[in-house]
C-alpha positions, 0 to 999 in steps of 0.5 A: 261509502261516506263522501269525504270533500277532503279527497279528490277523485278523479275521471279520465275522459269526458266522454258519454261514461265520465260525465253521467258518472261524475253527477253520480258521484258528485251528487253524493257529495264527492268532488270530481274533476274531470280531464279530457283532450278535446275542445269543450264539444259545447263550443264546436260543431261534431267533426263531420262524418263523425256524428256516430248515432247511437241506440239508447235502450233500457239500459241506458235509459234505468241509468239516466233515470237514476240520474234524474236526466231523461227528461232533459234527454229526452228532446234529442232522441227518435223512436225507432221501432224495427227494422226496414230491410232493403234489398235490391229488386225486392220490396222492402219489408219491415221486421219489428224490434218486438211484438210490444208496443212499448218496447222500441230503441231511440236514436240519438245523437253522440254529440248531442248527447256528450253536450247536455250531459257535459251541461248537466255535470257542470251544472251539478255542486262539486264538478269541474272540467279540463278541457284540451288537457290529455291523461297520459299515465298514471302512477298508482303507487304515487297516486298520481296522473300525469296531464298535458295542457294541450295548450301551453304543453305543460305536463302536470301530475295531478294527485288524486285520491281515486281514480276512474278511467273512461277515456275510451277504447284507446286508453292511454291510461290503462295502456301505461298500467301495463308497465307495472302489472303486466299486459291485461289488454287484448285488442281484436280489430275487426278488420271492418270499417265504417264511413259515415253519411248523412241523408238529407229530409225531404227538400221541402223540409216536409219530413223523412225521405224514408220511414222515419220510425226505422233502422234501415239495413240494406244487407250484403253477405259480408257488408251492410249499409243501415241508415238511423233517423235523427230529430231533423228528419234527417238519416245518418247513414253508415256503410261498413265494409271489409277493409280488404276484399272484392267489396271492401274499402280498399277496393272503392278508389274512384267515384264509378267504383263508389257509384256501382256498388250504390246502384248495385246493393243500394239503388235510389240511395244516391237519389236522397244523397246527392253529394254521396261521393263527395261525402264518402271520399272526404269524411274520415273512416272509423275503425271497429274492434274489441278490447277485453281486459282481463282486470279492470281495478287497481289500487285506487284505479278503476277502468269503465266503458270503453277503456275496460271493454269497447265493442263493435256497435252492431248490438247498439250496447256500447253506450247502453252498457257504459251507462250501466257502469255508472249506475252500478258504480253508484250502487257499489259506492254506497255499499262499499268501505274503501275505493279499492274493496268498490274496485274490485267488487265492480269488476267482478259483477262486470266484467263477463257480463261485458265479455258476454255482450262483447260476443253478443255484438259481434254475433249480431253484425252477422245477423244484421248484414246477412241473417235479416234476409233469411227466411228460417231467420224470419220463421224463428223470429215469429215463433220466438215472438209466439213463445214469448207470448205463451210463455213469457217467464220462460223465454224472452228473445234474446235480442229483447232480453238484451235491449229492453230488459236488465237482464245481465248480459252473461245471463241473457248470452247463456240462456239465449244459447238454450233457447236457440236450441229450443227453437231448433226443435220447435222449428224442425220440419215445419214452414210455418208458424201455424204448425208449431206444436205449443204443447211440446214447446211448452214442455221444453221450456220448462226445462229452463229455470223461470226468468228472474222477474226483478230482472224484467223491465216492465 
């Protein structure tokens, strides 16, 4: 589709998908504002306890290449390239995110990030940004979004030409289109929250109080604890717990209840977090849920990231898959005639994908908080790392298909459930990876169709 510099398009939400997607679309030569509630994050300090890191991946990163902004990116981040599991009375033990070495995540910092991609869109022809101005609603039969100044109270309804939505899980914008088509949103909370910590660096400033290359998970049955390096040699810790129950929020009123669940499941942590207390009654919870739409365009209206499929964070895609909106929107963009076919075609090549991925995260926290300490866990991953060796046109775990590749996430959900089945097999009856039996796992893997190698990032 040809920009027009007559029509005005629109972003809700400056955010991490509203600023990657307007130097997308402004580079194209369209012009695009933005609208967002906050201060302008360049001029404030991350709330604190709320600094959320995140895990940048494939993804993520196709994306900001297609941007031309990794390289600017690429200062703020940390590789990490496994997982250190912690476990009381036990040595820690190390458990790899993938037998390749170029195959790791990074960690990053939300705030950091949400400011250089602010930087980066401002710098870019054609942007313009609103900050402290709130997106109420939008009247898709008038075109219309209705804004509030936070500042002078003043509402304004902002004609527009196309409207993109990224103004996150809570959407005001959407939530007011299901006044004219219906209740298309469904909301699942968790019923977990989370509460942030930080861990200093070492006292002299010489680095890391724990292995600087890891997510560090400290494993319960039904809560976790993980930790995630940052540049500055610091960890931003995250406890996630049950809101009700034994162990749970509710249960954690007083700093002896807080300092017995420590020395319990996390002994030595309070050691590198002195004030741990102190920050875990002071920073503000954070609360976990998904949110499935069932429709993502509308005339000239289109819902991304979050407010079209927000995540819990446990298979770290949140960000990733947001990323991946704005560079397929681009792609559609140029392919397309009017905004409303481009809609409708984004939401059809996305929106099981991010249903898939959905489930896929929901499936990891098990994992992450309860499965790492298994030992049948452990042997499949090493006989998963042995058939992607063997066989990689074949099988590809399927936490790698989903990190390290561009597989879509239906796909990788689809054919991760066949090949857990073929590990069932492989692994019936032995305790070791020396006596898996290659040849019959082979013949069960070409059963599966081959891998779309285009697919596979290499």
């Amino acid at each position: 589709m040809r920009a027009n510099p007559d029509q005005r398009l629109l972003i809700a939400g400056a955010g991490l998908v509203g600023p990657l997607l307007a130097i997308l679309l402004a580079r194209k030569g369209w012009k695009v504002e933005l609208f967002d509630r906050r201060q302008d994050p360049r001029l404030t300090r991350a709330t604190e306890g709320r600094s959320v890191n995140l895990a940048l991946a494939e993804r993520g990163i196709h994306a900001l290449m297609h941007s031309g902004l990794m390289d600017t990116i690429r200062k703020l981040i940390i590789p990490v390239r496994g997982r250190m599991i912690h476990r009381p009375g036990l040595p820690e033990s190390f458990q790899p995110y993938s037998q390749k070495e170029s195959e790791h995540i990074w960690s990053i910092s939300r705030a950091d990030l949400n400011r250089e991609l602010i930087r980066a869109a401002e710098a870019t022809k054609g942007v313009r940004f609103h900050f402290r101005h709130s997106c109420l609603s939008a009247d898709p039969g008038k075109h219309l979004l209705r804004v509030k100044d936070e500042v002078s109270g003043q509402i304004s309804e902002q004609p527009y030409d196309a409207l993109f939505v990224a103004d996150g899980s809570s959407s005001h914008v959407r939530d007011s289109l299901t006044a004219e088509y219906g209740n298309f949103v469904r909301t699942e909370p968790l019923q977990h929250s989370y509460r942030e910590l930080r861990m200093p660096s070492l006292r002299d400033g010489s680095g890391f109080a724990m292995r600087g290359d890891s997510l560090h998970i400290w494993p319960g049955d039904d809560f976790m604890m993980i930790g995630l390096p940052n540049p500055d040699h610091s960890f931003t810790m995250t406890l996630f717990l049950p809101d009700h129950g034994k162990v749970s929020f509710a249960s954690l009123k007083q700093n002896a209840e807080l300092s017995h669940l420590f020395q319990t499941w996390f002994p030595g942590v309070q050691d590198d977090i002195p004030d741990y207390q102190e920050q875990f009654f002071t920073n503000p919870p954070g609360q976990l849920g998904t949110v499935y739409c069932q429709r993502w365009a509308f005339p000239d209206i289109v819902l991304t990231g979050d407010a079209a499929h927000a995540m819990v964070p446990f298979h770290g895609q949140g960000m990733n898959c947001g990323f991946e909106d704005c560079a397929v929107m681009s792609e559609l963009m140029d392919q397309g005639d009017n905004f409303s076919d481009i809609f409708q075609n984004f939401e059809k090549r996305r929106r099981e994908d991010c249903h898939a991925i959905a489930t896929m995260a929901l499936e990891n926290y098990v994992e992450m908080r309860s499965l790492v300490k298994d030992t049948q866990y452990l042997l499949r991953k090493e006989i998963s790392f042995i058939l992607e060796q063997n066989f990689p046109r074949y099988f590809i775990p399927r936490y790698s298909m989903v990190m390290f590749h561009r597989i879509p996430y239906q796909e990788a959900f689809q054919r991760g459930q066949k090949q857990e089945e073929i590990l069932d097999l492989c692994c019936r009856g032995i305790h070791s990876a020396t006596e898996l039996d290659l040849e019959r796992a082979e013949q069960l893997l070409r059963q599966l169709p081959a891998i779309n190698p285009a697919s596979v990032a290499v």
